[in-house]
Jmol script that loads the backbone (N, CA, C; Angstrom):
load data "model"
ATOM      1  N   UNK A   1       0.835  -1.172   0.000  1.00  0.00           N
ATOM      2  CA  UNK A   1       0.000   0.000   0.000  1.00  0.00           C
ATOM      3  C   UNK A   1       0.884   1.240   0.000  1.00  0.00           C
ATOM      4  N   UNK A   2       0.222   2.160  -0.797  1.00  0.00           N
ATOM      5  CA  UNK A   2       1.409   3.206  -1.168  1.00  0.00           C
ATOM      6  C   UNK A   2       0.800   4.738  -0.237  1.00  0.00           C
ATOM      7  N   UNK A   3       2.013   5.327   0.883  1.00  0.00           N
ATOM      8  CA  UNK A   3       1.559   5.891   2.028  1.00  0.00           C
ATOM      9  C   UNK A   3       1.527   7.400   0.946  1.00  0.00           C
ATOM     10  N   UNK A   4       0.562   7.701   1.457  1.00  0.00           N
ATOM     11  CA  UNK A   4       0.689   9.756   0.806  1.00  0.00           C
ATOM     12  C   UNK A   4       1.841  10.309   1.259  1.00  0.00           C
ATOM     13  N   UNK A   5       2.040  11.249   0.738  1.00  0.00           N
ATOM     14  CA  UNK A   5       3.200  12.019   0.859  1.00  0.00           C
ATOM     15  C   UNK A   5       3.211  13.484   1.785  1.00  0.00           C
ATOM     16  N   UNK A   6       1.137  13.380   1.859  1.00  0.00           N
ATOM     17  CA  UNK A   6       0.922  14.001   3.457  1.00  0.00           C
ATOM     18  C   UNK A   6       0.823  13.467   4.391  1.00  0.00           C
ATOM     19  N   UNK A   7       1.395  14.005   5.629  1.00  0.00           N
ATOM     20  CA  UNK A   7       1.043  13.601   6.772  1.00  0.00           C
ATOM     21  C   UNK A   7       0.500  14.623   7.715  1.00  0.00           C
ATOM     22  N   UNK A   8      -0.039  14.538   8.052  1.00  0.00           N
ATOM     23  CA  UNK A   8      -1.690  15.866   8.869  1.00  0.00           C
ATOM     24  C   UNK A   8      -0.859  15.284  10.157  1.00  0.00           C
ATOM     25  N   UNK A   9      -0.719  16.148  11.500  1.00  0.00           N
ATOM     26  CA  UNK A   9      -1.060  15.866  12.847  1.00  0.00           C
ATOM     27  C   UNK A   9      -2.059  15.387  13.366  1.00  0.00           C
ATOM     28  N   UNK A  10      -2.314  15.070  14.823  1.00  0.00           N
ATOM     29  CA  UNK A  10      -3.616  14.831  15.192  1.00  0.00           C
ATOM     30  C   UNK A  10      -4.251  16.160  14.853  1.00  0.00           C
ATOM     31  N   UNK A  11      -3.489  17.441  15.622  1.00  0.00           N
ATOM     32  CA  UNK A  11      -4.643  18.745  15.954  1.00  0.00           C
ATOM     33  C   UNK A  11      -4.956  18.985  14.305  1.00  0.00           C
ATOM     34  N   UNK A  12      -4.790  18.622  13.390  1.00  0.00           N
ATOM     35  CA  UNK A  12      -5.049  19.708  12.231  1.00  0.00           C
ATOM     36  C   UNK A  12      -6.286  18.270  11.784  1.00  0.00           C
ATOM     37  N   UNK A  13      -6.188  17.278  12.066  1.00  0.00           N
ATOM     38  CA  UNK A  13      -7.288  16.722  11.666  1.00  0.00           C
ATOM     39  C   UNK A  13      -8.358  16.837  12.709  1.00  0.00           C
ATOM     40  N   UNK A  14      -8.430  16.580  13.740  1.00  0.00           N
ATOM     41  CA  UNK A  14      -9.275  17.449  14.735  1.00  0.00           C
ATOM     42  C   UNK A  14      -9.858  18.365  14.476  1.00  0.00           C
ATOM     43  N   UNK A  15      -8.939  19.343  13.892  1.00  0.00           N
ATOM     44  CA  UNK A  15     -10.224  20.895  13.195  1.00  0.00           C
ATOM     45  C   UNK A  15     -10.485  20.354  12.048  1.00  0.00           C
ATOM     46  N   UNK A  16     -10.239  19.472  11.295  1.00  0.00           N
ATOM     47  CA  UNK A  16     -10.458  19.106  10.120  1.00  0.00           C
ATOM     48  C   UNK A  16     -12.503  18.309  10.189  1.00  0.00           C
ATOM     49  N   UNK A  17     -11.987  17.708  11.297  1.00  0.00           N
ATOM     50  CA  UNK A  17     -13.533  16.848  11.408  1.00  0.00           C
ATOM     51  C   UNK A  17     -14.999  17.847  12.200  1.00  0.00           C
ATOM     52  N   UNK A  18     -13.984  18.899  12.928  1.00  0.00           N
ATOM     53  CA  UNK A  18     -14.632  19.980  13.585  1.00  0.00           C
ATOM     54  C   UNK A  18     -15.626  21.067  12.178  1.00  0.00           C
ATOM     55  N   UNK A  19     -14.145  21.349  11.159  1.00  0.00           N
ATOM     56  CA  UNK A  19     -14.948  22.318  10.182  1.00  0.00           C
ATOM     57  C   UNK A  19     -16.039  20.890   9.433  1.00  0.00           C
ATOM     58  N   UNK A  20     -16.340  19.526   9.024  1.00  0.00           N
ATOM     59  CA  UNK A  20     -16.924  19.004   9.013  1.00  0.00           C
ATOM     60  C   UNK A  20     -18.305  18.789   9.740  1.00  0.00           C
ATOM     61  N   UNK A  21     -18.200  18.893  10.746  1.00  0.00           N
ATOM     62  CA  UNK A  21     -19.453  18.878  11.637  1.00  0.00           C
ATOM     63  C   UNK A  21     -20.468  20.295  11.647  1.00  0.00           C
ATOM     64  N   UNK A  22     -19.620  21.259  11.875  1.00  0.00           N
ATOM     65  CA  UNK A  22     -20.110  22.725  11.882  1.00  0.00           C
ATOM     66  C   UNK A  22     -20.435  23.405  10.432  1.00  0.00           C
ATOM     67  N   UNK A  23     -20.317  22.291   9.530  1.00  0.00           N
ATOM     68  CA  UNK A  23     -20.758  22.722   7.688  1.00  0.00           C
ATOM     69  C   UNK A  23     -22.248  21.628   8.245  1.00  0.00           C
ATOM     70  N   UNK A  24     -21.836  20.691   7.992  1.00  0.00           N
ATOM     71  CA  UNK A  24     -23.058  19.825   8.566  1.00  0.00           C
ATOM     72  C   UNK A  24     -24.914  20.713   9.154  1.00  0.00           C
ATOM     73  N   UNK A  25     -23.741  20.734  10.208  1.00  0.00           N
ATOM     74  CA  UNK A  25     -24.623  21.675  10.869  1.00  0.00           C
ATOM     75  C   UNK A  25     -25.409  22.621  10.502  1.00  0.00           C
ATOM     76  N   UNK A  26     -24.594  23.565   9.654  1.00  0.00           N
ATOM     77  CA  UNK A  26     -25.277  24.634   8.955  1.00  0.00           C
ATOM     78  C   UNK A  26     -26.151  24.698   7.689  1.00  0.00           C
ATOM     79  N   UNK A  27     -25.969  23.277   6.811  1.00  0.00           N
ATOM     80  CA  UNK A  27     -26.684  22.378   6.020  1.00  0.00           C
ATOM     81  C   UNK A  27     -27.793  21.957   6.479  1.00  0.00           C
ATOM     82  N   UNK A  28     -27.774  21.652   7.457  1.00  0.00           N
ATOM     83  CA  UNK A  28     -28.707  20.316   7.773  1.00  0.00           C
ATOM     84  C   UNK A  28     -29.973  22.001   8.322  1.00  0.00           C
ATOM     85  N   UNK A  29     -29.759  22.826   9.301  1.00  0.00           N
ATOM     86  CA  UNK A  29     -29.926  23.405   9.394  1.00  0.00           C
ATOM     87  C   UNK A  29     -30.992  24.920   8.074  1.00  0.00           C
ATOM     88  N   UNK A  30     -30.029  24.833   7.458  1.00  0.00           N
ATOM     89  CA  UNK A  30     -30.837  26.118   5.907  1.00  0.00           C
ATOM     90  C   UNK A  30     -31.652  24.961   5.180  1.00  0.00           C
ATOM     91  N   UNK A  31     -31.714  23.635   5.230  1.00  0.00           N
ATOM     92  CA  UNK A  31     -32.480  22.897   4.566  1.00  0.00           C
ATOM     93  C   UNK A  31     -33.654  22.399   5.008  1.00  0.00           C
ATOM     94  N   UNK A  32     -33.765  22.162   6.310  1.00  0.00           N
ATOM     95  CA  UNK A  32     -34.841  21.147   7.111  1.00  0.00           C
ATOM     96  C   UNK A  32     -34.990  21.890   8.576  1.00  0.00           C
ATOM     97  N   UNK A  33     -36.158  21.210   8.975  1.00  0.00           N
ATOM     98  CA  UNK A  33     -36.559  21.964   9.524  1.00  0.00           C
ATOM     99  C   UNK A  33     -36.274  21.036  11.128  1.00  0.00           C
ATOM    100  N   UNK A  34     -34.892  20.480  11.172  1.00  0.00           N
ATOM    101  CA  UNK A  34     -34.958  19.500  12.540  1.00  0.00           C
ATOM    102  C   UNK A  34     -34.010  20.158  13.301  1.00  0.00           C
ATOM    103  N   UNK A  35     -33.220  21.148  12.768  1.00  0.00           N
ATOM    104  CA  UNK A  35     -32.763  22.259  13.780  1.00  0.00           C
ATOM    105  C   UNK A  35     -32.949  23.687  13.168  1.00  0.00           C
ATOM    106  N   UNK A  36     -33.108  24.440  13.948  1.00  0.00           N
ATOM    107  CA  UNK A  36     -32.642  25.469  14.058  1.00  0.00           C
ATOM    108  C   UNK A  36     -31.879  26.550  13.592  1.00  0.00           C
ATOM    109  N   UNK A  37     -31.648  27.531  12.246  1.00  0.00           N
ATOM    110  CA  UNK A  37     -30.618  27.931  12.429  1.00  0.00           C
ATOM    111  C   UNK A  37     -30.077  29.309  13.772  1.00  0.00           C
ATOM    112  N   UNK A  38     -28.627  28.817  13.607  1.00  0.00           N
ATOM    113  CA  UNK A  38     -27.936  29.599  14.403  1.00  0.00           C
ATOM    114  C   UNK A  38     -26.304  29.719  14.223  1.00  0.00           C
ATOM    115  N   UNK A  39     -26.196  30.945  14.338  1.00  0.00           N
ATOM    116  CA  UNK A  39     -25.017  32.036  14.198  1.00  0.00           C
ATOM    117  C   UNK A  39     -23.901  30.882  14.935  1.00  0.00           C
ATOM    118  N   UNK A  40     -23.773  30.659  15.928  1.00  0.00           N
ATOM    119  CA  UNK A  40     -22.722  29.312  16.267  1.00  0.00           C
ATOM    120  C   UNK A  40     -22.226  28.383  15.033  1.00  0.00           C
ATOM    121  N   UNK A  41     -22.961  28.161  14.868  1.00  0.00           N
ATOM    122  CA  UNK A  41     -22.353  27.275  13.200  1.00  0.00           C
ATOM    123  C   UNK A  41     -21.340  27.747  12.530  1.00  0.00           C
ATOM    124  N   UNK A  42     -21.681  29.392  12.007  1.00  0.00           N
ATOM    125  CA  UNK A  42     -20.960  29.887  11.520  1.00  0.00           C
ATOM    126  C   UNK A  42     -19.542  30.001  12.561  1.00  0.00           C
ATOM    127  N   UNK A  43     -20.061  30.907  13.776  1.00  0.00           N
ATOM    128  CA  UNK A  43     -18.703  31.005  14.518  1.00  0.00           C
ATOM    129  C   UNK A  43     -17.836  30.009  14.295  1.00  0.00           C
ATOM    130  N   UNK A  44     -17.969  28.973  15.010  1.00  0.00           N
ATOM    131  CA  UNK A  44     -17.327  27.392  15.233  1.00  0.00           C
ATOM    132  C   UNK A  44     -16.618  27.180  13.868  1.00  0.00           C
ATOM    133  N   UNK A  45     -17.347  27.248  12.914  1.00  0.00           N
ATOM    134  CA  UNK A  45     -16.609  26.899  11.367  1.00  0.00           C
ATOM    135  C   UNK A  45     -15.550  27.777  11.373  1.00  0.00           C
ATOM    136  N   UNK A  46     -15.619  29.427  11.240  1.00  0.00           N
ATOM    137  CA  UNK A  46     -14.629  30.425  11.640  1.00  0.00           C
ATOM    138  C   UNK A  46     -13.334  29.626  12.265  1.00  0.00           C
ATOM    139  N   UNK A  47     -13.947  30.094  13.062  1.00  0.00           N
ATOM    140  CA  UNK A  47     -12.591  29.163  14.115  1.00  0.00           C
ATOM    141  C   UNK A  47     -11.820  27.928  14.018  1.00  0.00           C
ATOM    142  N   UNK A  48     -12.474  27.228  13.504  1.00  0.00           N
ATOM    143  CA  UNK A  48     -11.947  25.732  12.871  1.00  0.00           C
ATOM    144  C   UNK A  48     -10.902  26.283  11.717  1.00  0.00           C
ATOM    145  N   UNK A  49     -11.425  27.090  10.511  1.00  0.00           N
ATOM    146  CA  UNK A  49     -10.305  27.877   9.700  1.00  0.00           C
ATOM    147  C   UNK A  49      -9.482  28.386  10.012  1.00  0.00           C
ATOM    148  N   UNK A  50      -9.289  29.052  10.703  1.00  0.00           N
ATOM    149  CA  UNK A  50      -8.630  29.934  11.602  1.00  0.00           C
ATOM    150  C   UNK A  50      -7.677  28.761  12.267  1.00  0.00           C
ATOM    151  N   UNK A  51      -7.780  27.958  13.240  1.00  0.00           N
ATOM    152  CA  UNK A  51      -7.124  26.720  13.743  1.00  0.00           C
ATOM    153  C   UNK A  51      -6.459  25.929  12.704  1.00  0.00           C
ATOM    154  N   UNK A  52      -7.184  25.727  11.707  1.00  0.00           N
ATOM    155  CA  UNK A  52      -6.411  25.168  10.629  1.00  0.00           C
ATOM    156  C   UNK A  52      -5.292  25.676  10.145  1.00  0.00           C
ATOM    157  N   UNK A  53      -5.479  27.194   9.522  1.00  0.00           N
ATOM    158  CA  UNK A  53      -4.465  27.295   9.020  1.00  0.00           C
ATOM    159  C   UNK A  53      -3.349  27.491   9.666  1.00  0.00           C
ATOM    160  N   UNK A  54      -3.334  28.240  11.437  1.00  0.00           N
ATOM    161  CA  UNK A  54      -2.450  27.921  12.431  1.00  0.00           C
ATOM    162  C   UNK A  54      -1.418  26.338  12.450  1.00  0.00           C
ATOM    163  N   UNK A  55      -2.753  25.606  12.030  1.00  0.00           N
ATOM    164  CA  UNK A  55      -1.907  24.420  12.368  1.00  0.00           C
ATOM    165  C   UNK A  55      -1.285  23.924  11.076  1.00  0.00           C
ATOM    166  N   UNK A  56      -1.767  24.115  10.001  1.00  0.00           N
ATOM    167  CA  UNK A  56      -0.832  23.785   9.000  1.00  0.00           C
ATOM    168  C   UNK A  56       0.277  24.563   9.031  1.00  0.00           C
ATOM    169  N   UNK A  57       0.388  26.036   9.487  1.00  0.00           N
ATOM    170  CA  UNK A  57       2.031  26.896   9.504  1.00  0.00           C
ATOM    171  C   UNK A  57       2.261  26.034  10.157  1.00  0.00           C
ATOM    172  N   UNK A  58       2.185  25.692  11.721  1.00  0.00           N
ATOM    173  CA  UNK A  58       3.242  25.058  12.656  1.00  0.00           C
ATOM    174  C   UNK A  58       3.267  23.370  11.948  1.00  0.00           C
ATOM    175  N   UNK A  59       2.684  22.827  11.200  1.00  0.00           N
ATOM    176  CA  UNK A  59       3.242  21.750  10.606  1.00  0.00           C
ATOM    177  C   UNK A  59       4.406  21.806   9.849  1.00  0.00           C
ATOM    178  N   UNK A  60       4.365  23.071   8.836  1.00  0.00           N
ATOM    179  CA  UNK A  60       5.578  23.103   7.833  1.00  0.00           C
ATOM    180  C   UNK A  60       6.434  23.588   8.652  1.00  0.00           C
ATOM    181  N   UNK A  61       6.389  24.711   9.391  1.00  0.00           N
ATOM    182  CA  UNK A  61       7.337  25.130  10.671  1.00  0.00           C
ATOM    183  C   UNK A  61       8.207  24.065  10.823  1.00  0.00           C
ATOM    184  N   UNK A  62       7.463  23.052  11.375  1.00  0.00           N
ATOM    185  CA  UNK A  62       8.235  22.185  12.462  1.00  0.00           C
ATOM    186  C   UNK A  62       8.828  20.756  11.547  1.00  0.00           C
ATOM    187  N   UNK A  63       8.593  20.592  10.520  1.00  0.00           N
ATOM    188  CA  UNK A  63       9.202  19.655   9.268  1.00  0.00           C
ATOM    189  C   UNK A  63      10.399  20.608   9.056  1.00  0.00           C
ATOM    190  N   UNK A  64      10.213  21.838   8.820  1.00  0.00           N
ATOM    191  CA  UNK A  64      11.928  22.379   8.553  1.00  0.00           C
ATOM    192  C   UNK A  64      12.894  21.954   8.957  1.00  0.00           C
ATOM    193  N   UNK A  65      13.033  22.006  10.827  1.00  0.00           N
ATOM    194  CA  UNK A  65      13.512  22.128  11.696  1.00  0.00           C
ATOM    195  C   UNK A  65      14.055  20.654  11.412  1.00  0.00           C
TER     196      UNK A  65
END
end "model"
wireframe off; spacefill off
backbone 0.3
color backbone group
């Protein structure tokens, strides 16, 4: 089996499944009527981007080294 030539940390897949859930959310949400929408969705997604791209600098960061 032939391994990728990425390798993600835990934390950057962590926000990875986080911006997953909080799209979800906001889907499931503008479509149907079994939640609610709400402004949190958006925040949370924010922040998950935001975390991400933090954590991809300190990935390449720390491969330099």
């Amino acid at each position: 089996m032939k391994k990728s030539k990425f390798s993600y940390s835990n934390r950057t897949k962590i926000l990875v499944v986080g911006m997953v859930v909080f799209v979800t959310l906001q889907v499931t949400s503008l479509f149907t009527d079994i939640i609610e929408e709400n402004r949190i969705y958006q925040l949370g997604f924010s922040i998950c981007i935001l975390g991400w791209v933090i954590s991809m600098y300190l990935d390449g960061k720390a491969k330099k080294d």
